[in-house]
BAFITI-685747 format. One line per 8 residues: their letters; for each residue x, z, y of C-alpha. Coordinates in steps of 0.2 Angstrom, whole numbers, padded with zeros to 4 digits. Each point is the difference from the previous one (the first is absolute). Example, Ala and Ser with C-alpha at 12.3 -4.5 7.8 and 13.67 -1.06 7.14 Angstrom:
BEGIN
AS	0062,0039,-0022 | 0006,-0003,0017
END
This chain:
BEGIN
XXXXXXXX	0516,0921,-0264 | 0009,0016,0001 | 0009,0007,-0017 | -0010,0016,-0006 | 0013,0018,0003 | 0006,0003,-0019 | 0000,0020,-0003 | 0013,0011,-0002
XXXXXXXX	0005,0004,-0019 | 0010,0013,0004 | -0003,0012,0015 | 0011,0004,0016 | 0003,0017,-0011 | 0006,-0004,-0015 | 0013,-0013,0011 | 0006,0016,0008
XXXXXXXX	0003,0009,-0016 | 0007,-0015,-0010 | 0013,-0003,0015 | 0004,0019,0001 | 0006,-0003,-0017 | 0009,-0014,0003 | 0012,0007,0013 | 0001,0016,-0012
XXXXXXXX	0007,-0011,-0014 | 0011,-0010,0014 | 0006,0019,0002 | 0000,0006,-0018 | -0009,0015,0002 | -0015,-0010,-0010 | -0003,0008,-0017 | -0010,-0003,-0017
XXXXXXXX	-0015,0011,-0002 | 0004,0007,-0019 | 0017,0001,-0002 | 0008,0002,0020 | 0011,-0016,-0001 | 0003,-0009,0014 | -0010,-0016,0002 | 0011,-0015,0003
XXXXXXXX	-0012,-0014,-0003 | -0010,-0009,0015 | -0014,-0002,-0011 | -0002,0019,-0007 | 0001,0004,0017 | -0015,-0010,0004 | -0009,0006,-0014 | 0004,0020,0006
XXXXXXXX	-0007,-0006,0017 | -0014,-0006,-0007 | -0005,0015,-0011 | 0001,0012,0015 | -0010,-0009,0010 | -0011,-0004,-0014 | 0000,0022,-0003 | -0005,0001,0022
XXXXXXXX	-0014,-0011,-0005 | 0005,-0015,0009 | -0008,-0016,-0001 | 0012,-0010,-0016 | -0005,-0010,-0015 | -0004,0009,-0016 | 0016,-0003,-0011 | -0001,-0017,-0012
XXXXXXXX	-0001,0005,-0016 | 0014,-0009,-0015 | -0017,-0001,-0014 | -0011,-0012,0012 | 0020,-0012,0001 | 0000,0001,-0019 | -0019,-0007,-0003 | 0002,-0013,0010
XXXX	0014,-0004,-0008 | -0007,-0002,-0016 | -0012,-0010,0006 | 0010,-0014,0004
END
C-alpha cells in the first residue's frame, strides 16, 4: 500500500521569505522592527521571515499561543 502525501505546513512562499531573511542576517543587513537593531539570532530571523510572509498572506500556521502551554500545565 502506498503512504498517503502529507500536506505542506508552510508554503513555497513563506520558505522564500524565511530564507531571504536568513542570507540577510548571514550579511547583517537584518534588522528588528521597533527599535532598528540588527538581528543576530537564527531564530528571530525565522520568526521575521515568517511574519512577512504571514503579512503577503502566505499559507503558515497561526502563531501558538503561551495561555493554552500554561493550562495544560496546570492540569497535569
Amino acid at each position: 500500500m502506498a503512504k498517503k502525501a502529507k500536506k505542506r505546513r508552510y508554503s513555497k512562499g513563506a520558505a522564500k521569505k524565511v530564507g531571504r531573511a536568513m542570507k540577510k542576517r548571514k550579511s547583517g543587513t537584518l534588522k528588528s522592527g521597533r527599535s532598528g537593531k540588527k538581528v543576530k539570532s537564527r531564530k528571530q530571523a525565522i520568526a521575521i521571515g515568517l511574519s512577512e510572509a504571514r503579512k503577503k498572506g502566505a499559507k503558515v500556521p497561526r502563531k501558538g499561543s503561551k495561555k493554552r502551554s500554561k493550562k495544560r500545565a496546570k492540569k497535569s
